[in-house]
C-alpha positions as CSV (number, residue, x, y, z in Angstrom):
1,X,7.6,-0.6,-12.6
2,X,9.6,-3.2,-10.7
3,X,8.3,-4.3,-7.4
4,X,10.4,-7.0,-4.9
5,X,9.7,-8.2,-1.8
6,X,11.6,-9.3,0.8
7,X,9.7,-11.6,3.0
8,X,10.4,-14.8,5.3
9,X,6.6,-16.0,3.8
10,X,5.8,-16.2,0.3
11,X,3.6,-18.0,0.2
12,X,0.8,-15.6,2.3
13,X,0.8,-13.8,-1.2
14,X,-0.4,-16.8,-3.1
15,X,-3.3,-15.7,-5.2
16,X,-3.4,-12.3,-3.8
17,X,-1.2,-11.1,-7.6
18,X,-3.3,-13.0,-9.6
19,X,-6.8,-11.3,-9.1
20,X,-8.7,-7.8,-10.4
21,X,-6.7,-4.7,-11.0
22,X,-3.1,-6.0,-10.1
23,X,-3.4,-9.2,-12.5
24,X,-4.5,-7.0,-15.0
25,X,-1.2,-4.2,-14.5
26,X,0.9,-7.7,-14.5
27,X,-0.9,-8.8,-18.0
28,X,-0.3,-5.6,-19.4
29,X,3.7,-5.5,-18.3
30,X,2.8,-2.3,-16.4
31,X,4.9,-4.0,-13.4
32,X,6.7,-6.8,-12.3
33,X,6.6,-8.4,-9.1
34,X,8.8,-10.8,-7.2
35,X,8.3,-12.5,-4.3
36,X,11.8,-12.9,-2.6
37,X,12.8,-15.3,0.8
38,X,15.2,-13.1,2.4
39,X,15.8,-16.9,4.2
40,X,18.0,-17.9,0.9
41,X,20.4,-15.4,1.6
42,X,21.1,-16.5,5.5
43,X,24.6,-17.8,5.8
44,X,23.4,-19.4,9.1
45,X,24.0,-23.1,8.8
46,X,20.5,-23.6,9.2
47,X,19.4,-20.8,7.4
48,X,18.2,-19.0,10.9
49,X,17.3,-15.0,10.3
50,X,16.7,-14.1,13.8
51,X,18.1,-13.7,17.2
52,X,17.3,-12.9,20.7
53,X,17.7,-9.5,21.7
54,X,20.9,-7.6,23.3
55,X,19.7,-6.6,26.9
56,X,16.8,-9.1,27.2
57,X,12.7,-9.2,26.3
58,X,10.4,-10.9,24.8
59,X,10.1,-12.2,21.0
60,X,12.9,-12.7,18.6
61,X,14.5,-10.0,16.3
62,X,15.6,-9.9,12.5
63,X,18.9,-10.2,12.2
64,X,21.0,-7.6,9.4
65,X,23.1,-10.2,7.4
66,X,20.6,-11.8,5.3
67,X,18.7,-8.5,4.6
68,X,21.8,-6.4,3.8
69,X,22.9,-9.0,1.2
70,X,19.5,-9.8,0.3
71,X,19.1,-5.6,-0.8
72,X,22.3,-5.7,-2.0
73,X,22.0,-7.9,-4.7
74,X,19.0,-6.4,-6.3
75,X,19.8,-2.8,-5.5
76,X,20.0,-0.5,-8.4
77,X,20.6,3.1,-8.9
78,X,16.7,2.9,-9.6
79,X,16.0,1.5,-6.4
80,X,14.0,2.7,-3.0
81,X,14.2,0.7,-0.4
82,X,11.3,0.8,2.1
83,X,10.9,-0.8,5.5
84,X,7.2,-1.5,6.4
85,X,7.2,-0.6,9.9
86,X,4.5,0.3,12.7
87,X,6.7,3.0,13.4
88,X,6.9,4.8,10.2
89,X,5.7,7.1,8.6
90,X,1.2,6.9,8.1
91,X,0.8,5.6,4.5
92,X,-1.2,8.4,2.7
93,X,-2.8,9.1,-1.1
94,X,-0.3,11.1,-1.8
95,X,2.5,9.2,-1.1
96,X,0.9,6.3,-3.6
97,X,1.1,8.9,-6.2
98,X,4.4,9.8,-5.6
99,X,5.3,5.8,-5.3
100,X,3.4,5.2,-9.0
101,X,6.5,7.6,-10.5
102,X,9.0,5.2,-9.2
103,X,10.9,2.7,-11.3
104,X,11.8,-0.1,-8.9
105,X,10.2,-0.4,-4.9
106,X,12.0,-2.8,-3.1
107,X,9.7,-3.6,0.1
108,X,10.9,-5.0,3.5
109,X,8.4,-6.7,5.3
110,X,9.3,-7.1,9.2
111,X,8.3,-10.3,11.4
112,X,8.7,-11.3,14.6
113,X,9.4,-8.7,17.8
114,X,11.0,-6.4,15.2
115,X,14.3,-5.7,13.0
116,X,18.0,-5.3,14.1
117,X,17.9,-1.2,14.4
118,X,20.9,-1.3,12.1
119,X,18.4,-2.5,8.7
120,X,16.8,1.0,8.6
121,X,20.6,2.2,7.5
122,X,19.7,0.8,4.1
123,X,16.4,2.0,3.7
124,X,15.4,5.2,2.1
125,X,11.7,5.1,3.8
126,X,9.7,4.0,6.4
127,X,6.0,3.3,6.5
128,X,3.2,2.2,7.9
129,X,0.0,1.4,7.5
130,X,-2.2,2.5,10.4
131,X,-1.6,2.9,14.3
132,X,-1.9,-0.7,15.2
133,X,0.4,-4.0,14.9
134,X,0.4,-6.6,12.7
135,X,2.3,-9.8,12.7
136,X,4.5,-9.0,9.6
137,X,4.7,-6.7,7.0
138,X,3.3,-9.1,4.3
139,X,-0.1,-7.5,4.8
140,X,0.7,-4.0,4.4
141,X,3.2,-4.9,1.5
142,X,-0.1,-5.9,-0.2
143,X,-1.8,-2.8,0.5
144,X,0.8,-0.6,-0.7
145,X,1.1,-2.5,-4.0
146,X,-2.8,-2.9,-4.5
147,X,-2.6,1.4,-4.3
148,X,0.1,1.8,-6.0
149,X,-0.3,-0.3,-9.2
150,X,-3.8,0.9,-9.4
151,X,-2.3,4.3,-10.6
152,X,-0.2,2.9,-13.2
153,X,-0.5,4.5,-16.3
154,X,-3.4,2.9,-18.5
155,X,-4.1,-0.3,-15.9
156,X,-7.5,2.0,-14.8
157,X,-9.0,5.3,-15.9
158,X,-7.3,7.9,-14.9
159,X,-10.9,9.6,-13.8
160,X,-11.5,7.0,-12.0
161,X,-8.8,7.0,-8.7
162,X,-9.0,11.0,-9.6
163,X,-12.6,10.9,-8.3
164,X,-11.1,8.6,-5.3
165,X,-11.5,9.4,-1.6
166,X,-8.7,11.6,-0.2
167,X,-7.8,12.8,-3.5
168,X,-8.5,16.2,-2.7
169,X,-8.8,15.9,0.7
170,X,-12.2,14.9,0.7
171,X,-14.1,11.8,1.5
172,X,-15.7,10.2,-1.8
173,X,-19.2,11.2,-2.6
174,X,-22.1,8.7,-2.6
175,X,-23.0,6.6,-6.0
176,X,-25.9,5.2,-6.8
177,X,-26.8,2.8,-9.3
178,X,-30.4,1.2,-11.0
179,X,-32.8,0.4,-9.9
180,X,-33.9,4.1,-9.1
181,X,-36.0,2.9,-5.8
182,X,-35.1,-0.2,-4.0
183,X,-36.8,-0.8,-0.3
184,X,-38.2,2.6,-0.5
185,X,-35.1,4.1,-0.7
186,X,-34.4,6.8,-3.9
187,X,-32.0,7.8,-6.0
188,X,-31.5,11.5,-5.7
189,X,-33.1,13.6,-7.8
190,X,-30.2,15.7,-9.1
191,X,-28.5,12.7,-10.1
192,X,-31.5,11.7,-12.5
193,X,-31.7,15.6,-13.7
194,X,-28.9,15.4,-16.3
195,X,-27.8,18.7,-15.5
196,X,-23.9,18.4,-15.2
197,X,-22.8,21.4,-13.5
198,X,-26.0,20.8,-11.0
199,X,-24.5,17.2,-10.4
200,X,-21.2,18.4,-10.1
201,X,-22.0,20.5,-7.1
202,X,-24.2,18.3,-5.8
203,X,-21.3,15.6,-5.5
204,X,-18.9,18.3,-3.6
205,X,-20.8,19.1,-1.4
206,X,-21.6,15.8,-0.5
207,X,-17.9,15.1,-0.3
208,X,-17.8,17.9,2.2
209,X,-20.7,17.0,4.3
210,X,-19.3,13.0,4.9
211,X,-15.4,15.0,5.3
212,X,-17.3,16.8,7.8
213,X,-19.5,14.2,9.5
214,X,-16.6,11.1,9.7
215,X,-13.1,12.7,9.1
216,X,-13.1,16.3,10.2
217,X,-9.4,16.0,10.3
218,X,-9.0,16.3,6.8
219,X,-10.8,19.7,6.5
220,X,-7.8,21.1,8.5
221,X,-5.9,20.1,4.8
């Protein structure tokens, strides 16, 4: 998989590609990522980007030139083009799975008040990452490529993100690990019994209980 991202600040992802899960997809060639300054590609004497806005307000907007061109030149036939937006569409599980099958994400990261309205005409999706605001789309650019390159083939167990929260709907069940009391506090028994199918059930219903208990929304799924 091919990843590029169009932002005016490379630099905030300085170390963030070379660390755990991601550094080990990029050691293993399971994807490529480049860090592209959409600035380059301003034909703005000073290389300016952004503008005030048509009818007044606060903030300065993005500006379509250097983004067209910018998607333009590294466009394939391979290619989805995704704005990272507040206004998008909620990032979910399922939509990192679906992402994982793609060949080459090219990822837009906003700044400023916002984006000429004209820049969504290139893109094939728009999402977000939560219902609040960020100052640019470099963060949740990270978040999407942390989930997504998790799920390349072979870079973790597959049992492992199958087991993930909202896999199935469900909240993750709780883990435990030695030593089997710590501060009074125990290790459940079930989990110590060896008895696989017990533990199995165990761990849904668990999963149902904390679905139920902090996000009953997703029992409507």
């Amino acid at each position: 998989m091919k990843i590029d991202i169009l932002t005016l600040f490379p630099e905030m992802f300085q170390g963030i590609f070379e660390q755990s899960i991601i550094k080990r997809a990029i050691d293993m060639e399971k994807v490529n990522i480049n860090l592209i300054d959409f600035r380059k590609y301003s034909k703005d004497i000073h290389h300016k980007v952004d503008d005030t806005p048509y009818g007044g307000g606060a903030g300065m907007v993005l500006t379509c030139q250097p983004i067209f061109d910018c998607v333009r030149d590294i466009k394939t036939e391979d290619s989805l083009v995704i704005l990272l937006t507040p206004d998008g569409e909620v990032y979910k599980q399922e939509k990192a799975y679906e992402l994982s099958k793609k060949k080459h994400l090219i990822l837009i990261c906003g700044h400023y008040e916002g984006f000429d309205e004209r820049i969504r005409s290139i893109c094939d999706l728009e999402l977000s990452i939560g219902d609040y605001i960020l100052t640019g789309g470099e963060i949740a650019s990270m978040v999407l490529v942390d989930s997504i390159t998790r799920l390349l083939p072979d870079v973790i167990a597959t049992e492992s993100h199958l087991n993930d929260s909202f896999n199935n709907h469900l909240l993750d069940y709780p883990t435990y690990t030695r030593p089997q009391v710590f501060e009074g506090m125990e290790v459940p028994e079930v989990l110590l019994s060896g008895n696989h199918k017990k533990i199995e059930e165990y761990r849904y219903q668990e999963s149902l209980e904390k679905t139920r208990r902090v996000r009953p929304d997703l029992l409507d799924k």
